[in-house]
VOVEXGU-16429 format. One record per residue (C-alpha): residue number from 0; residue in one letter; x, y, z. Coordinates in Angstrom, 3 decimals, padded with zeros to 6 digits, m for minus. Example, Ala and Ser with C-alpha at 12.3 -4.5 7.8 and 13.67 -1.06 7.14 Angstrom:
residues 2
<ronu><seq>0</seq><type>A</type><c1>012.300</c1><c2>m004.500</c2><c3>007.800</c3></ronu>
<ronu><seq>1</seq><type>S</type><c1>013.670</c1><c2>m001.060</c2><c3>007.140</c3></ronu>
This chain:
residues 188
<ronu><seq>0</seq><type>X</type><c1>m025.556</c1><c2>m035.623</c2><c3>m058.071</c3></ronu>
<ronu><seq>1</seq><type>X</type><c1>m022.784</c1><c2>m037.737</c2><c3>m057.525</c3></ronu>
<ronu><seq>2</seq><type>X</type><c1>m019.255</c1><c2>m036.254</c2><c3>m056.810</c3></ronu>
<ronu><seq>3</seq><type>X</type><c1>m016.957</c1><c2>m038.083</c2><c3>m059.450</c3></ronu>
<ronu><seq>4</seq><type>X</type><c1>m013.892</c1><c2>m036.612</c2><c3>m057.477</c3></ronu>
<ronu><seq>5</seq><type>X</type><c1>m014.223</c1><c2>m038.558</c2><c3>m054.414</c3></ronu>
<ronu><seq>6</seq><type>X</type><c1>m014.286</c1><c2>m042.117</c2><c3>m056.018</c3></ronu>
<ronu><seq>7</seq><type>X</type><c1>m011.233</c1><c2>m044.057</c2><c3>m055.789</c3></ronu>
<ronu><seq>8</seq><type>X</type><c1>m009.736</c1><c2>m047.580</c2><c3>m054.828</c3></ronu>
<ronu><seq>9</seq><type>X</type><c1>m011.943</c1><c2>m047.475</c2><c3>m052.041</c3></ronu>
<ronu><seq>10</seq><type>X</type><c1>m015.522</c1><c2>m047.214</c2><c3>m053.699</c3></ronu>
<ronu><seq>11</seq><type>X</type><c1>m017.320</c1><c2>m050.183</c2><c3>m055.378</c3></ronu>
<ronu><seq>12</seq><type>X</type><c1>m018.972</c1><c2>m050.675</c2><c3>m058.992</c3></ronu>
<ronu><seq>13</seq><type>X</type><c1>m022.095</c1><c2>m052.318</c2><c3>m059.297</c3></ronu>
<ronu><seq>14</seq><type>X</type><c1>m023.615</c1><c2>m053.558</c2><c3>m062.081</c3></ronu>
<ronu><seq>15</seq><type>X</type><c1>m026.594</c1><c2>m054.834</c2><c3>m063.708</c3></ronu>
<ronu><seq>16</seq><type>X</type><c1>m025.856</c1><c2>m056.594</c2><c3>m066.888</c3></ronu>
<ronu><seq>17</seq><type>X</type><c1>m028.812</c1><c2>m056.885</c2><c3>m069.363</c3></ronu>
<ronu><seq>18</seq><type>X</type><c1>m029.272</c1><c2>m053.482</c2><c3>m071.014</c3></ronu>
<ronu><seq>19</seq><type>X</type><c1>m025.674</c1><c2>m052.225</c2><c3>m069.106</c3></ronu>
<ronu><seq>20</seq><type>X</type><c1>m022.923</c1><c2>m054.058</c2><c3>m070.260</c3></ronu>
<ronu><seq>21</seq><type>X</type><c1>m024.490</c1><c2>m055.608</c2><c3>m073.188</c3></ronu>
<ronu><seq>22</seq><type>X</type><c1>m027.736</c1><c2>m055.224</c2><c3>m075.102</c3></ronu>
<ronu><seq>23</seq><type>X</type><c1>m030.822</c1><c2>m056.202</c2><c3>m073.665</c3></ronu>
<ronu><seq>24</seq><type>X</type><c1>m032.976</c1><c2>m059.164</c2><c3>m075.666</c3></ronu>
<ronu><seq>25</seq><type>X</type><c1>m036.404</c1><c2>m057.452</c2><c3>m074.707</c3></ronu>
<ronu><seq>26</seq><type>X</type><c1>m039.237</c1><c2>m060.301</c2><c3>m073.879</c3></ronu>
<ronu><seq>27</seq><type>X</type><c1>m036.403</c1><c2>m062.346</c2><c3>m073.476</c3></ronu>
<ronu><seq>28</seq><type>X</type><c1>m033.214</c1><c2>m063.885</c2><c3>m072.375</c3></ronu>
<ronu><seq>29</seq><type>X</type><c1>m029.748</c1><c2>m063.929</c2><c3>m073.085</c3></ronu>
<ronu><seq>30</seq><type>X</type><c1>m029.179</c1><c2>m068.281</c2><c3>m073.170</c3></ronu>
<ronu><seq>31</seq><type>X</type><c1>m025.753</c1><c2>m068.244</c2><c3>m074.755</c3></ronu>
<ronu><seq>32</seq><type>X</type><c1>m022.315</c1><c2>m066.520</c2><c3>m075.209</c3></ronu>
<ronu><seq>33</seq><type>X</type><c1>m023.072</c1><c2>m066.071</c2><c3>m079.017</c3></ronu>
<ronu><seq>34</seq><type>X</type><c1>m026.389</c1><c2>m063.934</c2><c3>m077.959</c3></ronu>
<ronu><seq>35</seq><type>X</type><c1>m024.222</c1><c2>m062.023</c2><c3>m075.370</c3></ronu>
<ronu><seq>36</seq><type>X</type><c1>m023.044</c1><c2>m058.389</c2><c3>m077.321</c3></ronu>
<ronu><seq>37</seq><type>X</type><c1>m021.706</c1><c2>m055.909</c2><c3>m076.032</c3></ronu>
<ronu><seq>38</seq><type>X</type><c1>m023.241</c1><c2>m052.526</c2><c3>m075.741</c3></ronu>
<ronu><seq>39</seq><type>X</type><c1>m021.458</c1><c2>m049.735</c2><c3>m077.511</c3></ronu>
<ronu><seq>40</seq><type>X</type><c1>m018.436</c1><c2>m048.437</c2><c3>m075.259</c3></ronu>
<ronu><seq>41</seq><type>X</type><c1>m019.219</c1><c2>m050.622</c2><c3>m072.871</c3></ronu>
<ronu><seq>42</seq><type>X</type><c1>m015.461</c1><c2>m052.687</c2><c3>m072.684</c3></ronu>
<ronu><seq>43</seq><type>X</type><c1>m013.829</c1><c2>m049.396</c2><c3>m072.576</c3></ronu>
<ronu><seq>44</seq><type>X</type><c1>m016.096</c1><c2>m048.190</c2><c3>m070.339</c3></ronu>
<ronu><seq>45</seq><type>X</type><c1>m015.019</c1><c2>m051.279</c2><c3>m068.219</c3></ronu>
<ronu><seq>46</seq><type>X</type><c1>m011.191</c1><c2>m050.800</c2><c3>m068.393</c3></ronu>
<ronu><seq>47</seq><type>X</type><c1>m011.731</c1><c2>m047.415</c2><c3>m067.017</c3></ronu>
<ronu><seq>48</seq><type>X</type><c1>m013.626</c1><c2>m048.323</c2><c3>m064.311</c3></ronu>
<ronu><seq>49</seq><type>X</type><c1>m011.042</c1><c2>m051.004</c2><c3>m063.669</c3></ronu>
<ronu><seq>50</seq><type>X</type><c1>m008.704</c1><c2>m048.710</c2><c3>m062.995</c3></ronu>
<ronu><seq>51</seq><type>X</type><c1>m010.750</c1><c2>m046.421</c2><c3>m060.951</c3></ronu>
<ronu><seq>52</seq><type>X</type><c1>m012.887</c1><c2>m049.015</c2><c3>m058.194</c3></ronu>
<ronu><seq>53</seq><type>X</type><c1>m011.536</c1><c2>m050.956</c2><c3>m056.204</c3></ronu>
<ronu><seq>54</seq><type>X</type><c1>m013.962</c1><c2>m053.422</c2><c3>m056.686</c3></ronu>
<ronu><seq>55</seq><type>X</type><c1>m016.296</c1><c2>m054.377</c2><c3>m059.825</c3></ronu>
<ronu><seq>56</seq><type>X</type><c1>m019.291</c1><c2>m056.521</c2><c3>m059.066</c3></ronu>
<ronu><seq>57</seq><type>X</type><c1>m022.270</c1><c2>m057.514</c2><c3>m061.694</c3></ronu>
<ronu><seq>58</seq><type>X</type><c1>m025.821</c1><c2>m057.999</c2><c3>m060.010</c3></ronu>
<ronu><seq>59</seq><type>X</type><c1>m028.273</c1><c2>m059.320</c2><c3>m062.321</c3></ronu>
<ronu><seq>60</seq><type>X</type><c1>m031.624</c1><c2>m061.167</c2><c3>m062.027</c3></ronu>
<ronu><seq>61</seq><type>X</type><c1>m031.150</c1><c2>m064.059</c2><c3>m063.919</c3></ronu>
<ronu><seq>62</seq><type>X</type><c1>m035.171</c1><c2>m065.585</c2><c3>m063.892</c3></ronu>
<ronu><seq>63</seq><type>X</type><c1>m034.558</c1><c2>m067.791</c2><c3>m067.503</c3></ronu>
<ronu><seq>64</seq><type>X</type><c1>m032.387</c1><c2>m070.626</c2><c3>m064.939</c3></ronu>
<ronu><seq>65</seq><type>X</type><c1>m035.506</c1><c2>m070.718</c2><c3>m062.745</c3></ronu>
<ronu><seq>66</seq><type>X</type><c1>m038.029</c1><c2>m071.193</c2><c3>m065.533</c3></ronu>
<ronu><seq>67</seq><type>X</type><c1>m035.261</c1><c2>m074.085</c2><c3>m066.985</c3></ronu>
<ronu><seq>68</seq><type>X</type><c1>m034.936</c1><c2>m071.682</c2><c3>m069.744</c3></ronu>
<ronu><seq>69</seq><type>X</type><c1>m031.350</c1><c2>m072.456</c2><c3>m069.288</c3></ronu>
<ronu><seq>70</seq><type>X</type><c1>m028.958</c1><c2>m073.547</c2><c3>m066.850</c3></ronu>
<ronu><seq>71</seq><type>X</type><c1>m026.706</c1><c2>m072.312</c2><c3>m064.485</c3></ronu>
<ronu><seq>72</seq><type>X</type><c1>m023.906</c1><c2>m074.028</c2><c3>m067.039</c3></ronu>
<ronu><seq>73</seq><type>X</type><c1>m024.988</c1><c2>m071.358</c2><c3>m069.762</c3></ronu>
<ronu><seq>74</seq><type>X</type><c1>m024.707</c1><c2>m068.398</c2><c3>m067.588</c3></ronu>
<ronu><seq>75</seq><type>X</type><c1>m021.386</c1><c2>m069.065</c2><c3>m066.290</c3></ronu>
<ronu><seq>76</seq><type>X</type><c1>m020.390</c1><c2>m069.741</c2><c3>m069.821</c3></ronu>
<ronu><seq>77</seq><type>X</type><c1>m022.153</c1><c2>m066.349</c2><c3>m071.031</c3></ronu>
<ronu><seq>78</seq><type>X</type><c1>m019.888</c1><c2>m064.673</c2><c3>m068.355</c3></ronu>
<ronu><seq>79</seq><type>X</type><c1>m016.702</c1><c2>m066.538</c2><c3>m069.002</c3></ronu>
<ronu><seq>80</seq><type>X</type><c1>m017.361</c1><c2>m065.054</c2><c3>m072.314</c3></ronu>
<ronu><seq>81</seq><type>X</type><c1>m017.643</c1><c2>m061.372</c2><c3>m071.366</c3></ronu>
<ronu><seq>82</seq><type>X</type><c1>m014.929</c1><c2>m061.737</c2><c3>m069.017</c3></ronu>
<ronu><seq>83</seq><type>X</type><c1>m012.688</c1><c2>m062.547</c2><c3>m072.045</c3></ronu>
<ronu><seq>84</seq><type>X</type><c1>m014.155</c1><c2>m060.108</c2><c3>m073.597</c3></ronu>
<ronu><seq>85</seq><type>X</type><c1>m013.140</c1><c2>m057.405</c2><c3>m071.080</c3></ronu>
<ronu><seq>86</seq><type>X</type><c1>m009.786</c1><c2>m058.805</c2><c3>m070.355</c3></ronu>
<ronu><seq>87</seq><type>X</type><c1>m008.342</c1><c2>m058.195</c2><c3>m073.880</c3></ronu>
<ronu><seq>88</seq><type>X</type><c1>m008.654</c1><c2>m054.384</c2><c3>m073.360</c3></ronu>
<ronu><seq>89</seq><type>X</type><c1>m007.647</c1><c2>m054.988</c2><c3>m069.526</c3></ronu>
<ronu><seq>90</seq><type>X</type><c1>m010.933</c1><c2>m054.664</c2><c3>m067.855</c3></ronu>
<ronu><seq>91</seq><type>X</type><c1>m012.070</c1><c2>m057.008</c2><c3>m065.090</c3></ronu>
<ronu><seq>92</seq><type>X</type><c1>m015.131</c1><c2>m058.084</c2><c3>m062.874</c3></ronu>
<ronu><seq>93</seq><type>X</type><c1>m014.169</c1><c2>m058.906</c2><c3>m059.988</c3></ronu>
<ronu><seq>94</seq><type>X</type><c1>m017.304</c1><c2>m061.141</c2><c3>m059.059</c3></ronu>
<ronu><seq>95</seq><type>X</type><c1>m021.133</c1><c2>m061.941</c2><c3>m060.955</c3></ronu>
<ronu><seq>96</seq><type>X</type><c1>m023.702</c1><c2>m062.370</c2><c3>m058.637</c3></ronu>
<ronu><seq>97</seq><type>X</type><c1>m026.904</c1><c2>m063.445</c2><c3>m060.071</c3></ronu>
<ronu><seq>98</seq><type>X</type><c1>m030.521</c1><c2>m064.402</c2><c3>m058.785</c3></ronu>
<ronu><seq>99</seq><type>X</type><c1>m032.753</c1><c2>m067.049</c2><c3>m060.230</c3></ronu>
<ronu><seq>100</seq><type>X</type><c1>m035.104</c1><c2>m066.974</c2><c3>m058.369</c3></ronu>
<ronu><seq>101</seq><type>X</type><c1>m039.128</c1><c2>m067.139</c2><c3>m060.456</c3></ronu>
<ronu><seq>102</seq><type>X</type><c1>m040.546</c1><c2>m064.975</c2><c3>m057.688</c3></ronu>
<ronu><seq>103</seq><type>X</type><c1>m040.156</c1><c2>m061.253</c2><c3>m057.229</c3></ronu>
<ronu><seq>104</seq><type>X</type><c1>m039.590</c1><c2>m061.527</c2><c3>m053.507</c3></ronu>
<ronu><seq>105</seq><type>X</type><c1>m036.903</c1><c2>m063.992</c2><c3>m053.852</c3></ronu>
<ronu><seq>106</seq><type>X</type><c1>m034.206</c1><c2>m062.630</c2><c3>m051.517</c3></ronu>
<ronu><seq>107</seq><type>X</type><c1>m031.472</c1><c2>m062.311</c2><c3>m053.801</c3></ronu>
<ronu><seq>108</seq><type>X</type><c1>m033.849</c1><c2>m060.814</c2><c3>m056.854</c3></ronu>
<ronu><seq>109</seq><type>X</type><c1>m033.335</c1><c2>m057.045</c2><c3>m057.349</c3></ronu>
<ronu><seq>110</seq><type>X</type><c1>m034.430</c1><c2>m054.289</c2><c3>m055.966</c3></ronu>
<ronu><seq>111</seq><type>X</type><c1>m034.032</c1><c2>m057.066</c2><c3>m052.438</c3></ronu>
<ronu><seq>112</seq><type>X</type><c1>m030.417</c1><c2>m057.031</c2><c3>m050.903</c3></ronu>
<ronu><seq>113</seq><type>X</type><c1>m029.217</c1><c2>m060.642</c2><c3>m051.630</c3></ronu>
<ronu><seq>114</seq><type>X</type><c1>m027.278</c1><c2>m060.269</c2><c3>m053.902</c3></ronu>
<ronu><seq>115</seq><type>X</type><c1>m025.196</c1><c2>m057.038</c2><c3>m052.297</c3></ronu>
<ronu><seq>116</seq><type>X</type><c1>m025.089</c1><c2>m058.951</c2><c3>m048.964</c3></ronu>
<ronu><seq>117</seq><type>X</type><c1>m023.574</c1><c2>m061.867</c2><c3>m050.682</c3></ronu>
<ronu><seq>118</seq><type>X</type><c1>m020.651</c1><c2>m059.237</c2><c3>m052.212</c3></ronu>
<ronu><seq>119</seq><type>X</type><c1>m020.343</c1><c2>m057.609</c2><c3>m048.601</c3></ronu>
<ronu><seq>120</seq><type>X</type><c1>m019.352</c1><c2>m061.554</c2><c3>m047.273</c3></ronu>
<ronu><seq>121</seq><type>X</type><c1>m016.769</c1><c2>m062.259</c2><c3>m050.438</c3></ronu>
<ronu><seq>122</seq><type>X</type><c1>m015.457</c1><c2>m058.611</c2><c3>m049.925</c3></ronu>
<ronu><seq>123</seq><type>X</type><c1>m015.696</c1><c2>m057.280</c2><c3>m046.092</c3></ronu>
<ronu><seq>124</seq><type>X</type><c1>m014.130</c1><c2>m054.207</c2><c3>m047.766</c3></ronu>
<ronu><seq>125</seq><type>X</type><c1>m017.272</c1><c2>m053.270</c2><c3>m049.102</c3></ronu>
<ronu><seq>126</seq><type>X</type><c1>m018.740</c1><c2>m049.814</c2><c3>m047.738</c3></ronu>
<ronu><seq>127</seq><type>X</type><c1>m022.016</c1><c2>m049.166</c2><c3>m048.886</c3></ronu>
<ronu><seq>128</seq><type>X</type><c1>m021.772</c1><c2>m045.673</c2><c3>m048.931</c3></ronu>
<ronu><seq>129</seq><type>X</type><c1>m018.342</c1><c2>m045.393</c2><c3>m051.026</c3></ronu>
<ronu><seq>130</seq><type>X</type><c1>m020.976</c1><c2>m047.469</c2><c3>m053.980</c3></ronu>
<ronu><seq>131</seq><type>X</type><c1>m022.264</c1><c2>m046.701</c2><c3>m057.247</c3></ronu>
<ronu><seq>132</seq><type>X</type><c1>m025.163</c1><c2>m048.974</c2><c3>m058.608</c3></ronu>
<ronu><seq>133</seq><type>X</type><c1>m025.565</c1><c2>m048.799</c2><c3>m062.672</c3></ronu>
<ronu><seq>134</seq><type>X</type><c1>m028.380</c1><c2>m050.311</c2><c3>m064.151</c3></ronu>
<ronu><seq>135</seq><type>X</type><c1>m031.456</c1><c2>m049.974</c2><c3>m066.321</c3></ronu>
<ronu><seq>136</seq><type>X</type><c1>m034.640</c1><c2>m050.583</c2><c3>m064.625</c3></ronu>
<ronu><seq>137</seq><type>X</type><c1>m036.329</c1><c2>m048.861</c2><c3>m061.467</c3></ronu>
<ronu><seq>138</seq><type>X</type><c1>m035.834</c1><c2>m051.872</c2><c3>m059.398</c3></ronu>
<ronu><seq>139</seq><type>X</type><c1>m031.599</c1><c2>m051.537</c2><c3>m059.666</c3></ronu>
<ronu><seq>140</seq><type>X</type><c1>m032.448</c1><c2>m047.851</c2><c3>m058.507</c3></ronu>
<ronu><seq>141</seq><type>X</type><c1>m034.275</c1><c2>m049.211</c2><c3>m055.572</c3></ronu>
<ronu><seq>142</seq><type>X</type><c1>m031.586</c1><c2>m051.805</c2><c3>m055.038</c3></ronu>
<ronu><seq>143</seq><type>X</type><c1>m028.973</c1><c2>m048.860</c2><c3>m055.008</c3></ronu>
<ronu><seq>144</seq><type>X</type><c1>m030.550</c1><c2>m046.920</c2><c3>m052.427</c3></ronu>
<ronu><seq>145</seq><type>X</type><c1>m031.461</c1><c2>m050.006</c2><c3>m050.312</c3></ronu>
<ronu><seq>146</seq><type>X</type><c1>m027.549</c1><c2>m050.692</c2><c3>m049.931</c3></ronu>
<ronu><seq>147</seq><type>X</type><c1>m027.670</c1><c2>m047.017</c2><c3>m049.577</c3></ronu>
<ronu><seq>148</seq><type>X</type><c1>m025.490</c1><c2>m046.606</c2><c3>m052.670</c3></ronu>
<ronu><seq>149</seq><type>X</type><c1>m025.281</c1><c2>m043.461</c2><c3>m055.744</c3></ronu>
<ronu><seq>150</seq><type>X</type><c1>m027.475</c1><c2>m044.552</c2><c3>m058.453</c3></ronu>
<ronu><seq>151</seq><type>X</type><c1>m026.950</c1><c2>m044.352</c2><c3>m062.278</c3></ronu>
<ronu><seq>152</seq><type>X</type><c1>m030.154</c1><c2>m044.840</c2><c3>m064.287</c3></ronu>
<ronu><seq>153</seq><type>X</type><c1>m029.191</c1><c2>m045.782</c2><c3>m067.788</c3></ronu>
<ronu><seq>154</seq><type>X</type><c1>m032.415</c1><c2>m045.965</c2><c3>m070.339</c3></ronu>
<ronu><seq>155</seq><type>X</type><c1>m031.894</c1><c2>m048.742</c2><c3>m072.381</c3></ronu>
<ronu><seq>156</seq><type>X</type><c1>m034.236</c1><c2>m050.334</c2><c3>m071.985</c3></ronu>
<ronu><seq>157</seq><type>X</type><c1>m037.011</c1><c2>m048.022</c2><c3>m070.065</c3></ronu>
<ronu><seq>158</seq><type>X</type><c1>m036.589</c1><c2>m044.717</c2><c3>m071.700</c3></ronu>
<ronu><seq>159</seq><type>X</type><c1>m039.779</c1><c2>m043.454</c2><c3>m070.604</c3></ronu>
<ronu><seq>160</seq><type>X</type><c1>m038.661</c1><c2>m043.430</c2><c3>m066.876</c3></ronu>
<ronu><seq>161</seq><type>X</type><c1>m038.905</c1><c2>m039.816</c2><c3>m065.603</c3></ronu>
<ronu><seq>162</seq><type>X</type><c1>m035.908</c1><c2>m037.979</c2><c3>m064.329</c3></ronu>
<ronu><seq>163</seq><type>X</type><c1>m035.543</c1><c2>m036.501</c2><c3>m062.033</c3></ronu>
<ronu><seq>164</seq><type>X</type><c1>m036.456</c1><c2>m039.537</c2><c3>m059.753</c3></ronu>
<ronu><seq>165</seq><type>X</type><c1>m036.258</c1><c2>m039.871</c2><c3>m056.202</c3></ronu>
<ronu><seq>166</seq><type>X</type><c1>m034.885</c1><c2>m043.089</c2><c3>m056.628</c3></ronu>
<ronu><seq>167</seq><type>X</type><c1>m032.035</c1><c2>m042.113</c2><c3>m059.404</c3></ronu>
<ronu><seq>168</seq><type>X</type><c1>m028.949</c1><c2>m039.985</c2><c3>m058.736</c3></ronu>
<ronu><seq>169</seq><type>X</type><c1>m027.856</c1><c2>m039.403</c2><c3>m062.335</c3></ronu>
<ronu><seq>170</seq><type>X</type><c1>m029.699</c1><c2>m040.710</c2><c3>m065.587</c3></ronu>
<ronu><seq>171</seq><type>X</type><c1>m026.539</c1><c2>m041.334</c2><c3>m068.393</c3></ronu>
<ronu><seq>172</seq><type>X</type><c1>m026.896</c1><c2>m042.475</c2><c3>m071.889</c3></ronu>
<ronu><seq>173</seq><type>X</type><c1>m024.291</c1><c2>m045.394</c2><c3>m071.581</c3></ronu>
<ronu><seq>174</seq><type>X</type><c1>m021.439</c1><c2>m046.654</c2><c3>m069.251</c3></ronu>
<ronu><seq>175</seq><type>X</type><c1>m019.222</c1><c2>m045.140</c2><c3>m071.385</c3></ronu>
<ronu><seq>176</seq><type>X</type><c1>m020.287</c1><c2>m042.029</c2><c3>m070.923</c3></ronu>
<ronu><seq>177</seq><type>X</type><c1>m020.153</c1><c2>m042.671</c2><c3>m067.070</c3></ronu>
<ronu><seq>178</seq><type>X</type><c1>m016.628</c1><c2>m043.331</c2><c3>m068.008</c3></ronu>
<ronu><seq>179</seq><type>X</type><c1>m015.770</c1><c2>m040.322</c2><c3>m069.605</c3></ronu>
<ronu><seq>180</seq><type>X</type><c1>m017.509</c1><c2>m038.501</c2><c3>m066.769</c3></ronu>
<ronu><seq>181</seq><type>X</type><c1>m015.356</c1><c2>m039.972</c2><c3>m064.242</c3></ronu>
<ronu><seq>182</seq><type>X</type><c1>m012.277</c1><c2>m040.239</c2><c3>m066.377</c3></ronu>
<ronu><seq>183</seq><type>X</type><c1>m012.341</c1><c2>m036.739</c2><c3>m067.252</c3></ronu>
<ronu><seq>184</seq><type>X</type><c1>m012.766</c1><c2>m035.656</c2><c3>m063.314</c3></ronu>
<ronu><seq>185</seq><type>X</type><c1>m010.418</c1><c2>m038.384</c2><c3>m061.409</c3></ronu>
<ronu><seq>186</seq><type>X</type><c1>m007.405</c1><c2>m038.301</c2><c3>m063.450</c3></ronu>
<ronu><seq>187</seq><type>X</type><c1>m005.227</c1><c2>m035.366</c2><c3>m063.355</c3></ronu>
């Protein structure tokens, strides 16, 4: 279980983005910013978090730019995009961090550390242990508890994933309700 109480300005928010923040396109890929929706609750979700964490980071395996399914260009459109998005409601990410690598054991691909180590260089403030990792798939489980981070499991996408799981903390329907959770138990 993960002690909503004890995050504040000091903890850090990652998240993986497919399936998380906006719906997953199953078999698939998300090439362009008129694809990219959001999931239900998920920009509210967002604004509360924003003003929770001190720092919100997206992690996300991004393979489609190493099969030239689409470019680098698309996906920093696609993010511009959700950034917007967020903004309007006053959300924020604070940085996307995203591996393209074809191979599983690229170093920056998920459930590897790349992509956290890269966040721990922009953001020295970064502890580890004051994390939360959000995502949808067994491997961003195993990525949170490589950084040594809380896990949320969300099922999305893999439903059938049992819980409980050594790997997963808490298993939530939806950011939002991780939001309401830790609305409801931080603010007094």
């Amino acid at each position: 279980m993960i002690d909503y109480k004890t995050i504040d300005k000091s903890w850090t928010l990652f998240l993986d983005r497919d399936g998380v923040i906006n719906e997953d396109k199953v078999g698939s890929y998300i090439f362009n910013r008129h694809e990219f929706v959001f999931m239900p609750g998920a920009e509210a979700a967002i604004k509360t978090f924003s003003d929770i964490f001190g720092l919100i980071v997206i992690v996300t395996n991004q393979r489609g730019i190493g099969k030239g399914l689409m470019t680098t260009e698309d996906l920093e459109d696609i993010h511009a995009y959700m950034r917007e998005g967020l903004s309007t409601l006053g959300g924020r990410i604070d940085k996307v961090y995203f591996a393209p690598e074809l191979h599983d054991d690229g170093p920056n691909r998920k459930p590897l550390t790349g992509m956290a180590l890269q966040a721990k260089a922009d953001f020295p403030q970064i502890d580890f242990a004051r994390s939360v990792m959000v995502g949808n798939k067994l491997s961003d489980m195993e990525f949170g508890r490589n950084i040594g981070a809380k896990t949320i499991f969300i099922p999305s996408t893999d439903p059938q994933t049992p819980f409980p799981h050594a790997m997963i903390d808490e298993r939530l329907e939806s950011l939002f309700e991780f939001s309401k959770r830790l609305g409801s138990l931080t603010i007094s």
